[in-house]
C-alpha positions in Angstrom: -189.2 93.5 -23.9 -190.5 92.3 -20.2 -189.4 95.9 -17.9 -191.5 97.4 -16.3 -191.8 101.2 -17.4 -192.3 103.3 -14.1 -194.2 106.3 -14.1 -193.4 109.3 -11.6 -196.1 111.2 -10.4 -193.9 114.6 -11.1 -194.3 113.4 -14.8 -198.4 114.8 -13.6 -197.0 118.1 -12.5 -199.3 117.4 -9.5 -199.6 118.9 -6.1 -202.4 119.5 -3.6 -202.7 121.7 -1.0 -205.3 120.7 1.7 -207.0 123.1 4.3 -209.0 122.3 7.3 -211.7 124.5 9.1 -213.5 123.9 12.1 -216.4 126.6 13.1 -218.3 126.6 16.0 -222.0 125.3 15.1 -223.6 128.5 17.2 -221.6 131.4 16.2 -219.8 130.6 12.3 -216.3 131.4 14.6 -213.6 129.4 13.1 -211.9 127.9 15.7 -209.3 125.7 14.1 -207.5 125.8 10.9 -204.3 123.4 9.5 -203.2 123.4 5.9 -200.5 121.7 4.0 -199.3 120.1 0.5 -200.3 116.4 0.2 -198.7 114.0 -1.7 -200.2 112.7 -4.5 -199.1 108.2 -4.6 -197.7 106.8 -7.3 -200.1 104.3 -7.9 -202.6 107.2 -9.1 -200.0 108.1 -11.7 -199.7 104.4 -12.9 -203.3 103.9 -13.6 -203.3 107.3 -15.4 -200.7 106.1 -17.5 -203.0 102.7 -18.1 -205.8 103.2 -18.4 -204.9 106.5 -21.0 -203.0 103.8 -23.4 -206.0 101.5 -23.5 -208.1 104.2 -24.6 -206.1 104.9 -27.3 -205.5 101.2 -28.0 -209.2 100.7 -28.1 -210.3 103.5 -30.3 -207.2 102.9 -32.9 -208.1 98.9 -32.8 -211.5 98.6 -31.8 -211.4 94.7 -31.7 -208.1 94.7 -30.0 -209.5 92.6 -27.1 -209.0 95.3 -24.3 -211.7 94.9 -22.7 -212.6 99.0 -21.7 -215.4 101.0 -20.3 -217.9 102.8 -22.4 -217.1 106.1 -20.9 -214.4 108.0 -18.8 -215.6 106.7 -15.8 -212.1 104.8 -15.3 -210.6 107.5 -14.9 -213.8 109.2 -13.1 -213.1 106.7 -10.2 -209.6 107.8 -9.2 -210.8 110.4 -7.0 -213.9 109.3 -6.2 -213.7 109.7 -2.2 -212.2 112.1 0.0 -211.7 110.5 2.8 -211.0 111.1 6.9 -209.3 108.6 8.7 -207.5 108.5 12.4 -203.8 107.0 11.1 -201.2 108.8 12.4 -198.9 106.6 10.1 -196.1 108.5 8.8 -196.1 109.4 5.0 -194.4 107.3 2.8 -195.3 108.6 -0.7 -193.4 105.5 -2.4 -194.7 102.7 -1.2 -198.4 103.7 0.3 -201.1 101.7 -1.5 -204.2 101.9 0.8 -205.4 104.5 2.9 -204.5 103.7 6.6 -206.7 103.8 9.5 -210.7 104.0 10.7 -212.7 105.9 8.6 -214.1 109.0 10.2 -216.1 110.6 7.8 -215.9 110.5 4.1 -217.8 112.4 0.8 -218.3 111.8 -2.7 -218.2 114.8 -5.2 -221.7 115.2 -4.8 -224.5 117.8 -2.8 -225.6 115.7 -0.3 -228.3 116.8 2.6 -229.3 113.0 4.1 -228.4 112.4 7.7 -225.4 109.7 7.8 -223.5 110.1 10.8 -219.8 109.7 8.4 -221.3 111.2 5.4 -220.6 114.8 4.1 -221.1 116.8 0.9 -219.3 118.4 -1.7 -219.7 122.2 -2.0 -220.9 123.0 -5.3 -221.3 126.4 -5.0 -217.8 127.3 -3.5 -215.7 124.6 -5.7 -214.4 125.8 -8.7 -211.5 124.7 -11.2 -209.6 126.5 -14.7 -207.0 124.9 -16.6 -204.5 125.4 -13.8 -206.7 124.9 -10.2 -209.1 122.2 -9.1 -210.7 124.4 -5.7 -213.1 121.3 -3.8 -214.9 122.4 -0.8 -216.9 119.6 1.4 -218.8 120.5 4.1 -219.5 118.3 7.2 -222.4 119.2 9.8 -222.7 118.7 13.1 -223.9 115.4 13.3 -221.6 114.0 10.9 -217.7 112.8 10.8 -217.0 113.2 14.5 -214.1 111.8 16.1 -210.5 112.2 15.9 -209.2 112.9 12.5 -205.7 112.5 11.9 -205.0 112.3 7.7 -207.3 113.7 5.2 -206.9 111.3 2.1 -208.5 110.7 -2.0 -209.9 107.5 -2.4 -209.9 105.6 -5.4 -213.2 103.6 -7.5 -211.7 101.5 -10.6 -214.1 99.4 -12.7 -211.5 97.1 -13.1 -211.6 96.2 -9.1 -214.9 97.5 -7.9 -218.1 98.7 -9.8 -220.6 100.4 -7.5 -217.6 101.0 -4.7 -219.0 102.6 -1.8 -216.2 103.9 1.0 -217.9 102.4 3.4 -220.1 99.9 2.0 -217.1 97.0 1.1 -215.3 95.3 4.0 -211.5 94.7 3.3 -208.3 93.6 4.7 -205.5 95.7 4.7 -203.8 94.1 2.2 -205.3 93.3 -0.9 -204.4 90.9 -4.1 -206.3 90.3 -6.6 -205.2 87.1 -8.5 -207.8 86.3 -11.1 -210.7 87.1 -13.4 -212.7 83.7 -14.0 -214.3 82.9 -17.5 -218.4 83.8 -15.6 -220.5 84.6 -13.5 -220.7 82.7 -10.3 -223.6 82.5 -7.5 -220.4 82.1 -5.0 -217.0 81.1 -5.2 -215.2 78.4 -2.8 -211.7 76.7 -2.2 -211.1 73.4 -1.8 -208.5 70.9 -2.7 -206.2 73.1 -4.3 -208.7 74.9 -6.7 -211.5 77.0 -6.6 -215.1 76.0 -6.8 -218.1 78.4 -9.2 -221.5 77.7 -8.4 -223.7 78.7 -11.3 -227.3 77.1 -12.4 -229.2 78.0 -15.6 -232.9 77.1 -15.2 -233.1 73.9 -13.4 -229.3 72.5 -14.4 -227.0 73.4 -11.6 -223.5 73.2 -12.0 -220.3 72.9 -9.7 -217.5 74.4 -11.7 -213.7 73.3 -10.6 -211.3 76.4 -11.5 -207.5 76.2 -11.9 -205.8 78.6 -9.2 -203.3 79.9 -11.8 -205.2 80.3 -14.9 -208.4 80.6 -13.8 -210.1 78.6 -16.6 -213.1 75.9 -15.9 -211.5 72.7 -15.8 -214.1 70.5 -15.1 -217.7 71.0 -14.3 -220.3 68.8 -12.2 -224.4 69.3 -12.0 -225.6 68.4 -9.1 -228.2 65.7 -8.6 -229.9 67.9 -6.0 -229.4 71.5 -6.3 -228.2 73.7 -3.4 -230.2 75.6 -1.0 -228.3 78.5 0.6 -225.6 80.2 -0.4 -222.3 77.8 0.1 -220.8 74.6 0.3 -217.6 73.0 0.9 -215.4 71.0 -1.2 -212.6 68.8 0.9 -211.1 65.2 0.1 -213.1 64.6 -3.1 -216.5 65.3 -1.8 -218.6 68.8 -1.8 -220.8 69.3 0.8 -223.8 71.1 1.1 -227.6 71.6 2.3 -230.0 70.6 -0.4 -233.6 71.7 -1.6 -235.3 69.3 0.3 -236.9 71.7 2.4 -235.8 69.8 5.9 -232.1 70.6 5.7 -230.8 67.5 4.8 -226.6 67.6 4.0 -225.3 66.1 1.1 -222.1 64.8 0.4 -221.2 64.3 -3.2 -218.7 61.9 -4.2 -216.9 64.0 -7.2 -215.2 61.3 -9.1 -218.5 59.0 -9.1 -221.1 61.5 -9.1 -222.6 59.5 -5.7 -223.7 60.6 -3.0 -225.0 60.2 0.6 -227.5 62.0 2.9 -227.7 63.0 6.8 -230.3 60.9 8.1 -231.5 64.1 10.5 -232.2 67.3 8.5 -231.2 70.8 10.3 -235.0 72.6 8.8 -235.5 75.7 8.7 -235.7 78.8 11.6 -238.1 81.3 10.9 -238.3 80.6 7.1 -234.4 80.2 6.8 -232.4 76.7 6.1 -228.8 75.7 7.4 -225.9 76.7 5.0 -222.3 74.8 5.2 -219.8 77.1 5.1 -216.4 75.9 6.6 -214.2 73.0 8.0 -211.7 72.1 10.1 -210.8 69.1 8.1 -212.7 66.5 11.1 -216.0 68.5 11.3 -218.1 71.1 9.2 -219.8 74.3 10.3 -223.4 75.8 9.6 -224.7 78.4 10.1 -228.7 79.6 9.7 -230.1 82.7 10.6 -233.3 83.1 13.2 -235.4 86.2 14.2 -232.5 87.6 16.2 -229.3 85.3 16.3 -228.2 82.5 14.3 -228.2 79.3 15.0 -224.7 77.1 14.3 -224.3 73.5 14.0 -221.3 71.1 14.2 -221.6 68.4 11.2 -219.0 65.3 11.7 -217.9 65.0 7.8 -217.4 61.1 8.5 -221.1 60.2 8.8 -222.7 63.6 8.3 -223.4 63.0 11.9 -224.7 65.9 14.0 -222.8 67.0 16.9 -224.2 69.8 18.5 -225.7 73.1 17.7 -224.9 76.9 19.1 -226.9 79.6 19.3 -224.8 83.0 18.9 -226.8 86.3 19.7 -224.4 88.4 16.8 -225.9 87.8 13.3 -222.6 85.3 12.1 -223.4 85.8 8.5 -220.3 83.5 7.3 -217.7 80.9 8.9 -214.8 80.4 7.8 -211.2 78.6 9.3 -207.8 79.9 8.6 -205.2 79.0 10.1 -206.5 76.7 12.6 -208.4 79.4 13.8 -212.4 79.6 13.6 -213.6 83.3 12.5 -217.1 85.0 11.2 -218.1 87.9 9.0 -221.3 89.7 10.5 -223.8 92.4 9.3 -226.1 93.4 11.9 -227.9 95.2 9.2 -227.2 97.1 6.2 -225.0 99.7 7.8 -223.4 97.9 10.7 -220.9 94.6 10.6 -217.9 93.2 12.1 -215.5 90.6 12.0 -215.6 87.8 14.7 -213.2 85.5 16.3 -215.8 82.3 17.4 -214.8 80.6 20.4 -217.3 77.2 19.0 -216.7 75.7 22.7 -218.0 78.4 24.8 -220.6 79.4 22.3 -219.2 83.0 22.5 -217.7 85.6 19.8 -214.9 88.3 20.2 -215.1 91.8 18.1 -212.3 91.9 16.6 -213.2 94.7 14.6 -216.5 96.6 13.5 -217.5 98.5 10.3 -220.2 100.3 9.1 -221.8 99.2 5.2 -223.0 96.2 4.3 -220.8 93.0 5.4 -218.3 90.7 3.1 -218.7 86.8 2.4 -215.1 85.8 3.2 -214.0 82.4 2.3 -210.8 80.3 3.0 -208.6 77.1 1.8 -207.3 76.6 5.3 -204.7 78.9 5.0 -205.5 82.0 2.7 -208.3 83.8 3.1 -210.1 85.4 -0.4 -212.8 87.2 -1.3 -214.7 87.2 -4.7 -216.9 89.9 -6.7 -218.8 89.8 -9.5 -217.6 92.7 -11.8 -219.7 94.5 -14.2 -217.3 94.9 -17.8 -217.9 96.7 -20.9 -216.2 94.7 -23.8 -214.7 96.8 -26.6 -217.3 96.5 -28.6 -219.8 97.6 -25.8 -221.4 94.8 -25.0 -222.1 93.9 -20.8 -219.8 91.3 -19.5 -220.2 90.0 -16.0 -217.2 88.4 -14.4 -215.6 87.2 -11.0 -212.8 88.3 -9.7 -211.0 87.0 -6.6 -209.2 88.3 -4.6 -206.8 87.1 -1.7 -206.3 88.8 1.8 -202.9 88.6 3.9 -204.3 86.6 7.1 -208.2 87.0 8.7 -210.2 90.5 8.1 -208.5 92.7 11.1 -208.4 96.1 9.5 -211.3 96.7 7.0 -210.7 100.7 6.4 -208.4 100.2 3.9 -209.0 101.5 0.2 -206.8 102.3 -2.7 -204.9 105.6 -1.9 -204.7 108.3 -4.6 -203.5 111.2 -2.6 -203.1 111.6 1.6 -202.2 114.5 4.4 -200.9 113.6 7.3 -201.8 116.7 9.8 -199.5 118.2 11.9 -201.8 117.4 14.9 -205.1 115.7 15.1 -208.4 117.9 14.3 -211.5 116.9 17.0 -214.4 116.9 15.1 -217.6 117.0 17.6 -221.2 117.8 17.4 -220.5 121.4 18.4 -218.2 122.6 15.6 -218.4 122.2 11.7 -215.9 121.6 9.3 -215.1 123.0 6.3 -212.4 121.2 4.3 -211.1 122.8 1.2 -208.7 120.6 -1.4 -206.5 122.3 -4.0 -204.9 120.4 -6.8 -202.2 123.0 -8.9 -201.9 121.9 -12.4 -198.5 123.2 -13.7 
């Protein structure tokens, strides 16, 4: 009783038939038009089927230990986002996951009147729907979703993944596993030795928790002798290292069988009320990083001694280090609604794009060789009480391509639409219900 059941989408008796308008901003004339049937991916059609069964699961056998949302918004989520994107990729209604490409411009069902350059609204006025026709209508001004728009896709928000999942507000990779759900909470997850590492701290006891990669489960804790100061540490031949409380940013290194530890004899302090964080290492030599008014400063710790070897000054905000594959790379956020992802050359002191994003950036972490992400995940237990978990995820090599979401329907368009700050667009979405 281990196969699989698949689920095909025509089971939904699904189709949707996507239109395009662009008008000239002066006039109203439409100018451009292109319509066509989507398709509709079969991943949407599995969750249906899902998260449908747990519902009725959970309200036959309340304490079944499904662990399901208070509400419909499960199923809420699956359409959350229509999104624009620049992929000319060709359809492949079997196998696409993620939604390809840059984001253009995107909308949630909502009015929306602010001034976000990729941001449009959902027509309430002019969408409509019966038992047999969902009619959506988004509008996007002049000033929004220019560019070159190639596919015209429905984004998808799952508690189960992401609460509070913002199109463009959560960097990603373009692919995607996520491999566990620890037993808490954690300040910030970390791998190390073969396992993942929890930070957590409850009043003044804070605790190092070492997590089995397969099941996920606390195997052993540690609290610290002196708690950590910023955000991160690193755990590598037996030892975790980190910046304490002390206030001058001395490092620690923490024996984890004995529960010893030494401290650098020079502290890193603070720049402009900020303290050194350790964040990565090449298995010789550590790397810190600590913001300043308008770069961040980067230092070079010899894990030996705790010796320091140098320190860098970078002009782009490197919010977090981290090594794969022999390789040194950063995640930045300029500010709330601008980031990138950063290929550090540590010798010349200099930084290669090799990407940008807009939305707030991720805290990427690595073993060496994988590179994973974590977020804490608000649940609602059957019984309706909050939960707070972590889930992490892994990602197939460094951030590269961090437009990706999960795909629920896309149109590819039979030639690309040029959105600029002359025209308007009007895009109308039709789902047929048979």
């Amino acid at each position: 009783m281990h196969d699989t059941l698949e689920v095909n989408t025509n089971v939904l008796g699904v189709k949707g038939l996507c239109r395009i308008e662009l008008y000239d901003a002066k006039t109203g004339e439409l100018l451009e038009s292109q319509e066509g049937y989507n398709f509709v991916s079969p991943f949407f059609a599995n969750q249906i089927f899902k998260q449908v069964q747990k519902f009725i699961f959970g309200s036959g056998i309340p304490n079944g230990g499904i662990e399901l949302p208070g509400n419909t918004n499960t199923l809420d989520g699956m359409l959350r986002y229509l999104v624009l994107t620049d992929s000319t990729m060709t359809e492949s209604p079997t196998t696409e996951a993620n939604i390809p490409g840059n984001v253009i411009g995107w909308s949630n069902r909502v009015s929306y009147a602010g001034g976000s350059a990729v941001e449009g609204s959902c027509n309430i006025v002019e969408s409509f729907g019966s038992e047999s026709l969902l009619h959506w209508v988004f509008d996007f001004p002049t000033n929004c979703a220019n560019g070159t728009i190639n596919s015209i896709c429905w984004a998808y928000a799952y508690p189960e993944t992401l609460t509070n999942y913002n199109i463009v507000g959560k960097a990603t990779a373009s692919n995607w596993t996520w491999i566990g759900k620890c037993a808490r909470t954690y300040v910030w997850v970390i791998a190390g030795d073969g396992y993942y590492w929890g930070y957590q701290y409850s009043g003044t006891v804070y605790t190092l928790y070492k997590i089995d990669p397969t099941s996920f489960q606390e195997i052993a804790s540690y609290v610290l002798p002196n708690p950590p100061w910023a955000n991160r540490g690193v755990v590598s031949g037996g030892y975790f290292y980190y910046v304490g409380q002390s206030g001058t940013g001395q490092i620690y290194k923490l024996n984890l069988s004995t529960m010893t530890y030494v401290t650098s004899t020079t502290g890193l302090g603070y720049n402009a009320g900020y303290v050194y964080s350790v964040h990565c290492t090449d298995g010789t030599y550590l790397f810190l990083s600590c913001q300043t008014a308008n770069s961040y400063n980067c230092a070079r710790i010899r894990m030996s001694d705790l010796t320091l070897m140098e320190t860098k000054v970078f002009t782009t905000y490197l919010n977090t280090l981290f090594y794969v594959g022999g390789v040194l790379y950063a995640m930045s956020g300029v500010s709330s609604t601008t980031g990138g992802t950063y290929t550090v050359n540590w010798t010349a002191g200099t930084v290669t794009v090799a990407n940008t994003f807009s939305g707030e950036y991720m805290s990427a972490f690595s073993d060496g060789t994988n590179t994973f992400t974590f977020y804490t995940i608000s649940q609602w237990a059957t019984a309706g009480s909050g939960q707070s978990l972590t889930y992490i995820a892994t990602i197939a090599g460094p951030p590269t391509n961090i437009k990706n979401y999960n795909l629920m329907a896309r149109k590819l368009l039979g030639s690309p639409i040029v959105k600029t700050s002359a025209k308007t667009m009007k895009i109308i979405y039709e789902f047929t219900l048979s």
